[in-house]
C-alpha positions as CSV (number, residue, x, y, z in Angstrom):
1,X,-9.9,6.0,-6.2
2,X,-12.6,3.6,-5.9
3,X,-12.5,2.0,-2.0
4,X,-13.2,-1.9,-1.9
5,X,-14.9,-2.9,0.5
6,X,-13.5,-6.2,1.9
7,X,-15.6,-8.6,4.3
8,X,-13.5,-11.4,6.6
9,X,-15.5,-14.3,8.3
10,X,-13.3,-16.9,9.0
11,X,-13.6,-19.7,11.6
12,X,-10.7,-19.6,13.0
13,X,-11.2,-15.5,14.9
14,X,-7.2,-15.9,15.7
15,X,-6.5,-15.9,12.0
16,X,-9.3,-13.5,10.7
17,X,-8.0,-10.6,13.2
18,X,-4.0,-11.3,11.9
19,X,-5.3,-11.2,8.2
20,X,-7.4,-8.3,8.8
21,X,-4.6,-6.2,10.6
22,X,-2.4,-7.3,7.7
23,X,-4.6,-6.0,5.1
24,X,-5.4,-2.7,6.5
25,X,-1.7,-1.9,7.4
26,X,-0.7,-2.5,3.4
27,X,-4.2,-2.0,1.9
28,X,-5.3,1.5,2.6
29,X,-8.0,2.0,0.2
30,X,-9.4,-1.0,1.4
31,X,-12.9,-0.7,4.0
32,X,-12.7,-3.5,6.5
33,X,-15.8,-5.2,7.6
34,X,-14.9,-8.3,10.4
35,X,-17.4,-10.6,11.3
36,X,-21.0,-10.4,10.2
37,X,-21.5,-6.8,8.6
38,X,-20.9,-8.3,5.3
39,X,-23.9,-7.4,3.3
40,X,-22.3,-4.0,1.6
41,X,-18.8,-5.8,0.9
42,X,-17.9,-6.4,-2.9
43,X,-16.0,-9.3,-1.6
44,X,-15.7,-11.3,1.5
45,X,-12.9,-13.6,2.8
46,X,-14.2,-17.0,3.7
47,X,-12.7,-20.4,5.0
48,X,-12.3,-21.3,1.4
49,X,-10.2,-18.3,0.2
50,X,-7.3,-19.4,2.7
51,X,-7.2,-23.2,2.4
52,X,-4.3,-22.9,0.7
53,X,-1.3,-21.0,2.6
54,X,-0.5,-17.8,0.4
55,X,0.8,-14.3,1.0
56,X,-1.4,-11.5,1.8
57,X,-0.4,-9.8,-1.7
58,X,-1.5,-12.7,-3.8
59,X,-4.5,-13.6,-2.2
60,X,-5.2,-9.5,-2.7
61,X,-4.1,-9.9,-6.1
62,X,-7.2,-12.8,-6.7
63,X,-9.6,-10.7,-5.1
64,X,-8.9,-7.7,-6.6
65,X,-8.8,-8.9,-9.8
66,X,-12.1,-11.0,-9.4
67,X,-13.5,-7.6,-8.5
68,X,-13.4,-6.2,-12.0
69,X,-9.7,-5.9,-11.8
70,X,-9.9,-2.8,-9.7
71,X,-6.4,-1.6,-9.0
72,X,-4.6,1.0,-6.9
73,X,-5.8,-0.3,-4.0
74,X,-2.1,-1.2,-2.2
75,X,-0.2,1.1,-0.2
76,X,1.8,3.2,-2.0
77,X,4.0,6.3,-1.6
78,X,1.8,8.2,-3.9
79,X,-1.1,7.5,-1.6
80,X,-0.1,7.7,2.3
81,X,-3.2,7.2,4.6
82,X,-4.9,10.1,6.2
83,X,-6.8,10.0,9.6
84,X,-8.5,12.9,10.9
85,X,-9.1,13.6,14.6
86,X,-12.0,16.1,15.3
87,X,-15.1,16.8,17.6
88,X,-18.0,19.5,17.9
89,X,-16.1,21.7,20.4
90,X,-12.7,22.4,21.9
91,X,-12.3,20.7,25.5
92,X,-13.1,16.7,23.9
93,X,-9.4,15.8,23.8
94,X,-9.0,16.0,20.2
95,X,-4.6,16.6,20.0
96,X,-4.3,14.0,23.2
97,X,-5.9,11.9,21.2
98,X,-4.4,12.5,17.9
99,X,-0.5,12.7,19.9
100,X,-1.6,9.5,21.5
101,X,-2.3,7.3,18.1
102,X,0.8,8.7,16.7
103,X,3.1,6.7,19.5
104,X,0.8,4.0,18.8
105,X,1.5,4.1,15.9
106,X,5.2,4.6,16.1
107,X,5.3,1.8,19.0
108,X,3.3,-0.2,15.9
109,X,6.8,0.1,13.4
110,X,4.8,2.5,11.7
111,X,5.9,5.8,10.6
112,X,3.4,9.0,11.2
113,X,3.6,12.7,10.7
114,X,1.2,14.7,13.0
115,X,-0.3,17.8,11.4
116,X,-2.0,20.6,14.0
117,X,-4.4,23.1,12.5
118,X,-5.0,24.6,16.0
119,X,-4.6,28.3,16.1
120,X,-1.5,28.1,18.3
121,X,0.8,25.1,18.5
122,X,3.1,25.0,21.0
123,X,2.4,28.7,22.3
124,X,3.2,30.0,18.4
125,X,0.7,31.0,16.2
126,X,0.1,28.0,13.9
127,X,1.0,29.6,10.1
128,X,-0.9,26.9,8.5
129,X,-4.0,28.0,9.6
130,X,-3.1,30.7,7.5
131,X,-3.1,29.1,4.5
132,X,-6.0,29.9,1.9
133,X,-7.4,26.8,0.5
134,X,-4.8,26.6,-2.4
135,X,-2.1,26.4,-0.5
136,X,-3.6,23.7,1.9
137,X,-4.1,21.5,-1.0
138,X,-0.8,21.6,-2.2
139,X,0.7,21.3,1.6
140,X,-1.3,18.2,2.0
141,X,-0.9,16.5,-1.5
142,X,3.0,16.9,-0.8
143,X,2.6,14.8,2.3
144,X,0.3,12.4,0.5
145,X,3.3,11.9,-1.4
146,X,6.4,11.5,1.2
147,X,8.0,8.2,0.7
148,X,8.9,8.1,4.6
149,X,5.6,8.3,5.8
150,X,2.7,5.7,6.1
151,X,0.4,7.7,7.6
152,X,-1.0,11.6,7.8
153,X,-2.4,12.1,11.6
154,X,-4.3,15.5,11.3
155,X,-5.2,17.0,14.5
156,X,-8.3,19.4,13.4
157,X,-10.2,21.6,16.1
158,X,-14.0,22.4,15.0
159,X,-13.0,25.9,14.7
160,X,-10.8,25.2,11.5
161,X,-12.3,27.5,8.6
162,X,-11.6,24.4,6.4
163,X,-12.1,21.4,8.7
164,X,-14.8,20.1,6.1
165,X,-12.3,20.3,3.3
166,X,-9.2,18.6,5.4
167,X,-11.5,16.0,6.9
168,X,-12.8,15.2,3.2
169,X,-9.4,14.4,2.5
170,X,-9.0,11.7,5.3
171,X,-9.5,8.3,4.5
172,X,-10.9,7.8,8.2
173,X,-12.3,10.6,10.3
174,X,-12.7,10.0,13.9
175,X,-14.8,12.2,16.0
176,X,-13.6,12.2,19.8
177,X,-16.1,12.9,22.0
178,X,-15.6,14.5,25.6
179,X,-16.3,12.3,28.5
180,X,-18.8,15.4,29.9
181,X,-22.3,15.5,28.9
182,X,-22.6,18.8,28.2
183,X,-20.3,18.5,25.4
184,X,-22.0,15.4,23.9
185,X,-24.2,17.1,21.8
186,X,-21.7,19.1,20.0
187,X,-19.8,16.3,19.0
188,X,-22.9,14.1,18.0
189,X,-24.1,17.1,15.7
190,X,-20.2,17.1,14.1
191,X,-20.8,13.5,13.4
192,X,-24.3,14.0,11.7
193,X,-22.2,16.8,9.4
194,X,-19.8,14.3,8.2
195,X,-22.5,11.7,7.5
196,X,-24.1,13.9,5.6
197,X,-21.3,15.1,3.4
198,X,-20.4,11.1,3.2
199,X,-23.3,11.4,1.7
200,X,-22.6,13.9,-1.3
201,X,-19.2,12.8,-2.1
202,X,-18.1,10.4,-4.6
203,X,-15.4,8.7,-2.4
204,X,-16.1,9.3,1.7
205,X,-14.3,8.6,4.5
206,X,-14.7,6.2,6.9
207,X,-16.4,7.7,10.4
208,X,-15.1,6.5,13.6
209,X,-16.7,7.9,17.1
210,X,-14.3,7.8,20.3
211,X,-15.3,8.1,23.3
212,X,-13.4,7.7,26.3
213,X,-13.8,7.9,29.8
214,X,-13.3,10.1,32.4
215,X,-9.5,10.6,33.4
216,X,-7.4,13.1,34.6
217,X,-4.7,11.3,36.1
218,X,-3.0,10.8,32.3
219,X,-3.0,14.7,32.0
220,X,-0.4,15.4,34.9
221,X,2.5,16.3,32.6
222,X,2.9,18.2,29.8
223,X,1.7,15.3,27.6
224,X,-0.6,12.3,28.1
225,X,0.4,9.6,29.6
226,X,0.6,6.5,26.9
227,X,0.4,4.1,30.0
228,X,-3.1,5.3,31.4
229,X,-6.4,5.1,30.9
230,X,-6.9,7.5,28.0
231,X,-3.6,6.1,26.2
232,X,-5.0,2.3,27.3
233,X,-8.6,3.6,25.0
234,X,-6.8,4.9,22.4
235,X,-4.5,1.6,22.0
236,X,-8.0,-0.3,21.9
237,X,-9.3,2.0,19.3
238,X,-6.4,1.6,17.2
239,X,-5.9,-2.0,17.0
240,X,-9.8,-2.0,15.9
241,X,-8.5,0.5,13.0
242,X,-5.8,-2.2,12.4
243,X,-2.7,-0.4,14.0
């Protein structure tokens, strides 16, 4: 499907950030652009458009229909939001990350599954990393298509044989990047891959880098700690994605 890329500048910033939150929870084919990166939008939400109080659906309705009466765009259980968490090379944080936004998530009232293609997953060898391409499609089209699920967290390490093909799939792909300087440059050269297949496909993702900050206090038990720094960056980070 077609994404529609939606532009909000309203006056009042209070308002703009509750309608924007609103639309990308129930919109998921829908690109945001806040603010004043509106000149690649095919519509954008003005002052005007919300003079008169209305519900999110029918002021969507209008807009989508003013677009050439594009459709498909709402969230539906045929069509459950993918978000990809990868980096150039192991050590960036990519599953604390990816665990992290799924209790944000949660903590959000929104459901998540959380898919690991590491090689081992829990000290078990992963079997869907033993899946030929095929069989990964059908997998993930099953889960695309889960009634009680709004979104598909897929935790992919750069040593997936088919992390191109699974991040293709995502409608946002987030590269994490490691808060050590030596492992920059991998994960700037992953991000440079993705751009480029953006590039080539008829319907890309939207690219996301994270990059948080030193901390090792959060990694003291066996999982991150939501309450520190690293889960405080990736709360930020996903109330910019509209969590």
């Amino acid at each position: 499907m077609n994404k529609l890329k939606l532009g909000i500048a309203l006056s009042d910033k209070l308002h703009e950030e509750a309608l924007a939150k609103q639309i990308a929870k129930n919109y998921r084919l829908v690109e945001m652009f806040v603010g004043e990166n509106q000149e690649k939008t095919d519509y954008c939400i003005t002052d005007k458009d919300v003079e008169n109080p209305m519900p999110v659906s029918e002021l969507m309705e209008r807009i989508i229909l003013e677009c050439g009466g594009k459709s498909g765009f709402h969230a539906g259980a045929n069509n459950n939001l993918f978000t990809g968490f990868t980096a150039g090379c192991g050590g960036c944080g990519v599953t604390s990350a990816a665990k992290l936004y799924l209790r944000v998530l949660e903590m959000s009232g929104r459901s998540g599954v959380l898919v690991s293609f590491n090689a081992y997953d829990n000290g078990k060898r992963n079997s869907l990393t033993d899946l030929n391409l095929e069989e990964l499609a059908d997998f993930l089209g099953e889960l695309a298509g889960r009634e009680d699920v709004d979104e598909i967290i897929l935790d992919v390490p750069c040593g997936f044989k088919y992390r191109k093909e699974v991040l293709n799939m995502c409608e946002r792909q987030i590269v994490v990047y490691s808060w050590q300087d030596s492992r920059k440059a991998y994960s700037d050269a992953a991000l440079a891959e993705l751009k480029l297949i953006s590039e080539l496909v008829p319907e890309p993702g939207s690219i996301y880098e994270f990059k948080p900050l030193k901390d090792e206090e959060s990694f003291m038990g066996k999982e991150p700690d939501l309450l520190g720094q690293l889960g405080c960056e990736v709360r930020e980070f996903a109330e910019k994605l509209g969590v």
